[in-house]
C-alpha positions as CSV (number, residue, x, y, z in Angstrom):
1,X,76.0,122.0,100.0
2,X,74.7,119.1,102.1
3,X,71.6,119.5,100.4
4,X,72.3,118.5,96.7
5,X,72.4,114.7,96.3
6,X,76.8,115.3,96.1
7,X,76.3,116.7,99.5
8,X,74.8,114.2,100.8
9,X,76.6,111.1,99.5
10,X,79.6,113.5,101.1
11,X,78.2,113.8,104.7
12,X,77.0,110.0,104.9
13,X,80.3,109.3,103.7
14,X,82.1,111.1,106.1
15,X,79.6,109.8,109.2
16,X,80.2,106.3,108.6
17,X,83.9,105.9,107.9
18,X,84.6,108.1,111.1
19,X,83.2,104.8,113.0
20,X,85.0,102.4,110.5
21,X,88.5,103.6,111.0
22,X,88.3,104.0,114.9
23,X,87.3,100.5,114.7
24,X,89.9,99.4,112.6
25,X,93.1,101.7,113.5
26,X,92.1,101.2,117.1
27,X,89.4,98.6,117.8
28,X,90.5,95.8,115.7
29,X,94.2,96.4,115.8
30,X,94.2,97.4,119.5
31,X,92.6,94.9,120.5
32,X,94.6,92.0,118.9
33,X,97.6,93.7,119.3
34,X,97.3,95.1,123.1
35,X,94.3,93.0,124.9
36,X,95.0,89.7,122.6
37,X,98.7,90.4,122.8
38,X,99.2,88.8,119.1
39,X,101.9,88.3,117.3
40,X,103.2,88.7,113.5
41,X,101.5,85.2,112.5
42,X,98.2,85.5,114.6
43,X,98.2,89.5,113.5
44,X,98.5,88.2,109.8
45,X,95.6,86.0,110.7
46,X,92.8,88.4,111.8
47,X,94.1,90.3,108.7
48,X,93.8,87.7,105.9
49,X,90.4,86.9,107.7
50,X,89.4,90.3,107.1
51,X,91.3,90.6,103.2
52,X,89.5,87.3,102.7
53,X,86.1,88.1,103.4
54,X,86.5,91.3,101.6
55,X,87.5,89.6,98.6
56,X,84.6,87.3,99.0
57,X,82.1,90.6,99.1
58,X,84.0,92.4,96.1
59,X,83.3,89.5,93.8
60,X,79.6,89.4,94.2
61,X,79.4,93.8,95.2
62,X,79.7,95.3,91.8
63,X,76.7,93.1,90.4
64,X,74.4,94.2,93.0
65,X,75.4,97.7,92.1
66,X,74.7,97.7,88.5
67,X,71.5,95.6,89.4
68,X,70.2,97.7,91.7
69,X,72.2,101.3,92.1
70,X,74.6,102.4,94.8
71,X,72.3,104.2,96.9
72,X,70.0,100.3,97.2
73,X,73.4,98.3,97.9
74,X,75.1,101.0,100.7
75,X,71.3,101.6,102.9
76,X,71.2,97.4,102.8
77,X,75.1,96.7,103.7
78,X,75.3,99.5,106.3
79,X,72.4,98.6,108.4
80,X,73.6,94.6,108.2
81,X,76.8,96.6,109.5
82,X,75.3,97.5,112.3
83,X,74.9,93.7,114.1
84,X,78.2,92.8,112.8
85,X,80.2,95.7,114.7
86,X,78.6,95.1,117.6
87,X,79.1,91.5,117.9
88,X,83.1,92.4,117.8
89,X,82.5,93.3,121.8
90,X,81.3,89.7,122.3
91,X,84.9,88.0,121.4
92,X,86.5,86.8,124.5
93,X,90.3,85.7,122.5
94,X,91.9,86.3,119.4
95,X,90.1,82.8,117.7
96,X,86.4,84.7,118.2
97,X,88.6,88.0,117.2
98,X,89.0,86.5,114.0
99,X,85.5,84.7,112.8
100,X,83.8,88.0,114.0
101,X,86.5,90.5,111.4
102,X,85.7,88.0,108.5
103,X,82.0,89.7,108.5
104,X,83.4,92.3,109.3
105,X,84.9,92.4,105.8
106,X,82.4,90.0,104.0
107,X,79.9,93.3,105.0
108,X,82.2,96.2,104.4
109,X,83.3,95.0,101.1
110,X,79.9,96.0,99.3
111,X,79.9,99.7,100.9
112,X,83.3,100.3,99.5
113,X,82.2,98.7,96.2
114,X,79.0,101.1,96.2
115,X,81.3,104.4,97.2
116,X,83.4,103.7,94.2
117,X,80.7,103.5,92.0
118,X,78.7,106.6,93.5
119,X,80.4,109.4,91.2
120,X,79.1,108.4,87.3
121,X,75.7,108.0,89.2
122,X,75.5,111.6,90.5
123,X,76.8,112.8,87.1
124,X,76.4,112.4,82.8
125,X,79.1,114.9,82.6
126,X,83.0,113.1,82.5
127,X,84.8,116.7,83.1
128,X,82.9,116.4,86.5
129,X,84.0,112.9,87.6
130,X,87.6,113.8,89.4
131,X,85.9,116.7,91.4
132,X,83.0,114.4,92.4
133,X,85.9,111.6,93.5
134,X,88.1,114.0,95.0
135,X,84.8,114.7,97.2
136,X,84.0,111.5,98.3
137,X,87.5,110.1,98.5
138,X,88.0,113.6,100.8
139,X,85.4,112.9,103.1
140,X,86.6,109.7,103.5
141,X,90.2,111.1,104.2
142,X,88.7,113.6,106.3
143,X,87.4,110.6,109.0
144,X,90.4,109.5,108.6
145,X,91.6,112.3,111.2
146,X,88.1,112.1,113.4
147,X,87.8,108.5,113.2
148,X,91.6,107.4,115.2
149,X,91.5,110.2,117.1
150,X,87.8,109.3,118.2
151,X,89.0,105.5,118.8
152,X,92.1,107.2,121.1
153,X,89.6,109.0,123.4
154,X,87.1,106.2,123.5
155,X,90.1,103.8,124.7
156,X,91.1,106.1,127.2
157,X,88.2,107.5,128.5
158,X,85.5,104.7,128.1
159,X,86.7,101.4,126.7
160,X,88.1,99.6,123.8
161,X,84.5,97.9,123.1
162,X,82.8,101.4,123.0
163,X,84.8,102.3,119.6
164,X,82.4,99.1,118.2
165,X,79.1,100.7,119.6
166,X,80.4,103.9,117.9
167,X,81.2,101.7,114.3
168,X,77.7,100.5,114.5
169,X,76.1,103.7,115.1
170,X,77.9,105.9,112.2
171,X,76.7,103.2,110.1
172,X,73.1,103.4,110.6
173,X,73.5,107.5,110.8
174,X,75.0,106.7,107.4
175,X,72.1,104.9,105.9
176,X,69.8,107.4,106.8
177,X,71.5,109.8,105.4
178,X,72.1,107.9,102.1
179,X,68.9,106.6,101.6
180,X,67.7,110.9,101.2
181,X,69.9,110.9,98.1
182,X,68.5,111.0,94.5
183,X,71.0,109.7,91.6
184,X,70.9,108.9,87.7
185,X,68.9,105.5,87.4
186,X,70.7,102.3,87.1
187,X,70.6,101.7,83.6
188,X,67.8,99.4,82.1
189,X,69.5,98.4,78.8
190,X,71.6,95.5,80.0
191,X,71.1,91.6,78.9
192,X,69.7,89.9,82.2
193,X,72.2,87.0,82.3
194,X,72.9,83.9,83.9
195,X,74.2,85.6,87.6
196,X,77.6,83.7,87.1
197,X,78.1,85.6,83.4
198,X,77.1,89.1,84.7
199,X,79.6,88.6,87.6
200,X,82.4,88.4,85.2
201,X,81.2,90.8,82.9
202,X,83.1,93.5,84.7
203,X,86.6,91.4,84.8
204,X,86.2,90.2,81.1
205,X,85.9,93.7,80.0
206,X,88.6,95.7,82.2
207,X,91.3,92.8,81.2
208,X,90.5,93.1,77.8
209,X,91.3,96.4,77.0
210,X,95.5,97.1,77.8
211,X,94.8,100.8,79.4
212,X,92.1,99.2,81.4
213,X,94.4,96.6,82.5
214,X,97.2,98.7,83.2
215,X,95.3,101.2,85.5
216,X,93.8,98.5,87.4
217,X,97.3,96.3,88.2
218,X,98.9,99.9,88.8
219,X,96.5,101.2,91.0
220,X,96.0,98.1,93.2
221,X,100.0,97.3,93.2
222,X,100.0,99.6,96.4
223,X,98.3,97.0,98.2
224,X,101.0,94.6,98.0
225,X,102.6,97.3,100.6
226,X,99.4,97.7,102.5
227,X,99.0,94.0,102.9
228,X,102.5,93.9,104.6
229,X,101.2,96.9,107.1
230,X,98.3,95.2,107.7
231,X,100.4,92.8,109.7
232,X,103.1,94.5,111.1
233,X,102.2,97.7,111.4
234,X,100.8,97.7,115.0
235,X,103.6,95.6,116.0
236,X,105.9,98.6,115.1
237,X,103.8,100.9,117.3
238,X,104.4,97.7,120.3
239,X,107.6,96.8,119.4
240,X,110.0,99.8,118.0
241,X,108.1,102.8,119.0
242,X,107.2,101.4,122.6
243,X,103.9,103.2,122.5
244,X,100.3,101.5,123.2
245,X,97.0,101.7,121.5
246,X,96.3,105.6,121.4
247,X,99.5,106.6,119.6
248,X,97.9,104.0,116.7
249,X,94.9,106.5,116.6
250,X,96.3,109.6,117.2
251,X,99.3,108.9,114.3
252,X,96.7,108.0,112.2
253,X,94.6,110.9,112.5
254,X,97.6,112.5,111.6
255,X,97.9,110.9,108.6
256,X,94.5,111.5,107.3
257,X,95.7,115.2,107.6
258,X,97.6,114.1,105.1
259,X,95.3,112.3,103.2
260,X,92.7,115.0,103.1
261,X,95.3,117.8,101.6
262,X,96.4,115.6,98.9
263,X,92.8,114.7,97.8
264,X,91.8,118.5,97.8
265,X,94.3,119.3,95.5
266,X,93.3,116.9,92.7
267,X,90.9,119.2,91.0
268,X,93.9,121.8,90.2
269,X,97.0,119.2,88.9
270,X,98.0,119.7,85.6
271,X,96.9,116.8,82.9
272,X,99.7,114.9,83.4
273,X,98.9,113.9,86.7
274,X,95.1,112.5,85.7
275,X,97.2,110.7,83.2
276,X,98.9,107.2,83.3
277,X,102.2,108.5,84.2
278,X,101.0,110.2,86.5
279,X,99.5,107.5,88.5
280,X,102.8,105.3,88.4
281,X,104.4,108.5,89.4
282,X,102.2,108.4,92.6
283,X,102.8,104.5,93.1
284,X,106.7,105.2,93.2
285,X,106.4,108.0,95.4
286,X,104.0,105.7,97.7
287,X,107.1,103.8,98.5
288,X,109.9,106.9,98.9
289,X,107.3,108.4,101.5
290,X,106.4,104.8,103.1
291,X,110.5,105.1,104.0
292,X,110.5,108.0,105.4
293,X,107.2,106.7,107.8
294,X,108.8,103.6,108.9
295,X,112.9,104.1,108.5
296,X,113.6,105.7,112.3
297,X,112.4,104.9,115.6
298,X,112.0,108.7,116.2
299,X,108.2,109.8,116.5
300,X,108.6,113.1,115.3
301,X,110.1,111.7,111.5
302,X,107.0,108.9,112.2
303,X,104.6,111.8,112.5
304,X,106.4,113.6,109.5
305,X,105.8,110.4,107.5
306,X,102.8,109.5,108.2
307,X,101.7,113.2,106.7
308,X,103.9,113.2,103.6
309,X,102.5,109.4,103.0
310,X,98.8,110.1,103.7
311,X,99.7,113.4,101.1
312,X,100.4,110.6,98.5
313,X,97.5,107.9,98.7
314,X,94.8,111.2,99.0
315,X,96.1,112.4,95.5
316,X,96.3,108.5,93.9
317,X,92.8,106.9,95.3
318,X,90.6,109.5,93.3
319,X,93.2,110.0,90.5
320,X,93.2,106.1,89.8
321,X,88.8,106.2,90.5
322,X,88.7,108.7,87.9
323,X,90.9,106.8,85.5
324,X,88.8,103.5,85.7
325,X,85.7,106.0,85.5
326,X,86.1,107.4,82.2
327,X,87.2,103.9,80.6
328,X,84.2,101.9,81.8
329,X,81.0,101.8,80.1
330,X,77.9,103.6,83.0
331,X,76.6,99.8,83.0
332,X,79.4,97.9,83.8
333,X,80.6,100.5,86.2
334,X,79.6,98.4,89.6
335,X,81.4,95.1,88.1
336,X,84.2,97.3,87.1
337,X,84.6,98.6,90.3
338,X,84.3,95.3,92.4
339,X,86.9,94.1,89.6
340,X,89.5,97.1,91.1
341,X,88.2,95.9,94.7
342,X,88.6,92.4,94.1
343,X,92.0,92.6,92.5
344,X,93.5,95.3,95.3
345,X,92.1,92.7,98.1
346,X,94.2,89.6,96.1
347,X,97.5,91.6,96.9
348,X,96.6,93.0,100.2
349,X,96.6,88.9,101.3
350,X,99.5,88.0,99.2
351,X,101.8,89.5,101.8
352,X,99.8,87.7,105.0
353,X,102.0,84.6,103.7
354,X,105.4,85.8,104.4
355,X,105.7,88.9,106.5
356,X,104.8,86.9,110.1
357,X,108.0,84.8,108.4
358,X,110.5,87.1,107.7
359,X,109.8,89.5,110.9
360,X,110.6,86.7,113.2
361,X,114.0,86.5,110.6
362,X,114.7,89.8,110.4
363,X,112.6,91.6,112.8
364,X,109.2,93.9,111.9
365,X,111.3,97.1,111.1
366,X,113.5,95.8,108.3
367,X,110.8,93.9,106.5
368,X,108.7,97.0,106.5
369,X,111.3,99.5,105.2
370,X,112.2,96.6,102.6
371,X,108.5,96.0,101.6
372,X,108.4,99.9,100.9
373,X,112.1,99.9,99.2
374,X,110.1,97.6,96.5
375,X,106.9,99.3,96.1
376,X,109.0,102.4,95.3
377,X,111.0,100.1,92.4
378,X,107.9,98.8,91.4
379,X,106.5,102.5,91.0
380,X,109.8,103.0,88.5
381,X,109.1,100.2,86.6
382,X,105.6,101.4,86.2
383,X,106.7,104.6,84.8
384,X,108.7,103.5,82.2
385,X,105.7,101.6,80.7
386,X,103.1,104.0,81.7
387,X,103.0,105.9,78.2
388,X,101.5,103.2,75.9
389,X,98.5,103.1,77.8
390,X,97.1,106.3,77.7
391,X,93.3,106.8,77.4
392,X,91.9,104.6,74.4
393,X,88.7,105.6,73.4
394,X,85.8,104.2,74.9
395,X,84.1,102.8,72.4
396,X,87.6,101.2,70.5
């Protein structure tokens, strides 16, 4: 398989994020949370650095994309990615922590933007998007596991700076590999605007058309939970669980166990789950089995939690990809995407403004079972609306 350009895009894929989330489940959070020793409002600061910068890199990702092709915009952004990771062993306190995660994001954002877009690229044929996303979304779910666990062993056998070196070097292994891989070509047929007009472009036409809009606010609505997790989240490994830095990666891994069974079995649910309702169905149940990850104290219902949970997101990420994917245009694909990306980073920093607040009030446990309690309600409310917005045609 790892021949064919799918294959590829997989494997590179897979290489790259299993640096990216040791450095972020261990590296970044491990050392702010254990070495830094930060709490909920400097925690929420290295975060909305990092949601900040990648909101900066959405805006401008998805027109690079449909002005030059995925395969251009992820070789260029994951060897700048190299530098950037390793500079994150230079920081000597939490204030050079921070500056060095904002390029952190303001480089990543453009990969994720590219991934996205990779699938209508490697095929003309719509039956074949969800399968294509449920392979890229599952290779990404699958360094989930590697990637935490490989951050745990770094930290205890080598050092917390090592899981940087390792970031930087799946990234260049990464572009290597993607830069091997032949896709459709970026389509030619598009009015060279003013920069400023082709940046919008995507936005204009994903909020003018209502099953557009309602995918993309359902779809990135999870991320008013993820923001709050962001924040806390390692402070509930510190704080309730008592455990350090490698229970972070090792949970984790867990959880892309999780994540990597519910993206494999995308390709066989029924229609109603590649539908509208069926993606508010999977927001609602993002919060019952966020509950079930946070409400005890108990590691063994933590681990059972973070499975069911990481079951959820690995069915909704390539459900709601495919979604966007068949109502967007092959030329506005990139904007359309960086739109999704744009609007999903907005919420994740929403949250930075009040969580540091209200777990000094109420303490990190509460506000993290309550901030799951409403994504679930919000996933209700979702379903009830979810049938006038099934798929319009294209072209209406």
């Amino acid at each position: 398989m790892f021949s064919t350009p799918l294959g590829r895009a997989v494997l590179a894929r897979f290489v790259s994020r299993v640096g990216g989330e040791a450095a972020f489940f261990v590296g970044i959070w491990g050392k702010a949370t254990f070495e830094f020793r930060a709490t909920a409002t400097e925690l929420a600061v290295v975060m909305g650095a990092l949601g900040l910068a990648s909101l900066v890199g959405s805006l401008w990702s998805g027109y690079l994309v449909d002005r030059f092709g995925p395969k251009r915009v992820l070789v260029w952004f994951e060897v700048a990615f190299v530098p950037t990771a390793l500079g994150v062993t230079l920081a000597g306190d939490l204030r050079q922590l921070t500056v060095l995660v904002f390029f952190i994001g303001l480089v990543g954002a453009p990969v994720y933007t590219a991934v996205a877009s990779l699938a209508p690229y490697l095929t003309d044929d719509p039956t074949e998007l969800a399968r294509i996303n449920s392979w890229l979304e599952g290779a990404g779910w699958a360094a989930f596991i590697m990637g935490p666990a490989a951050g745990a062993l770094a930290v205890r056998y080598v050092s917390l700076d090592s899981i940087f070196v390792l970031d930087a070097a799946t990234s260049l292994i990464g572009a290597l590999l993607v830069a091997r891989i032949t896709l459709r070509p970026v389509p030619t047929h598009r009015n060279h605007a003013r920069m400023r007009e082709e940046l919008v472009a995507g936005a204009r036409f994903a909020f003018s058309r209502p099953d557009l809009r309602f995918v993309l606010l359902a779809g990135t609505s999870v991320w008013l939970a993820y923001g709050a997790f962001s924040a806390l989240e390692p402070l509930f490994y510190r704080e309730v669980l008592r455990t350090g830095p490698e229970a972070l990666g090792w949970v984790n891994s867990v959880f892309g166990l999780g994540l990597v069974a519910g993206t494999l079995v995308v390709p066989r649910l029924p229609p109603f789950w590649r539908s509208t309702r069926g993606l508010a169905v999977a927001v609602a149940l993002n919060g019952a089995a966020g509950l079930v990850y946070v409400g005890t104290n108990r590691m063994p219902v933590v681990v059972a939690g973070a499975v069911l949970w990481g079951w959820v997101i690995g069915l909704l990420v390539p459900v709601y990809r495919t979604l966007l994917q068949t109502r967007t245009p092959h030329e506005l694909t990139g904007r359309v995407q960086a739109t999704s990306q744009t609007l999903a980073d907005t919420m994740r920093l929403v949250p930075l403004l009040l969580v540091p607040v209200l777990a000094v009030r109420f303490g990190v446990q509460p506000v993290l079972i309550a901030d799951v309690i409403g994504l679930a309600i919000l996933g209700l409310v979702l379903i009830s609306a979810a049938g006038r917005y099934e798929t319009v045609p294209l072209e209406s």
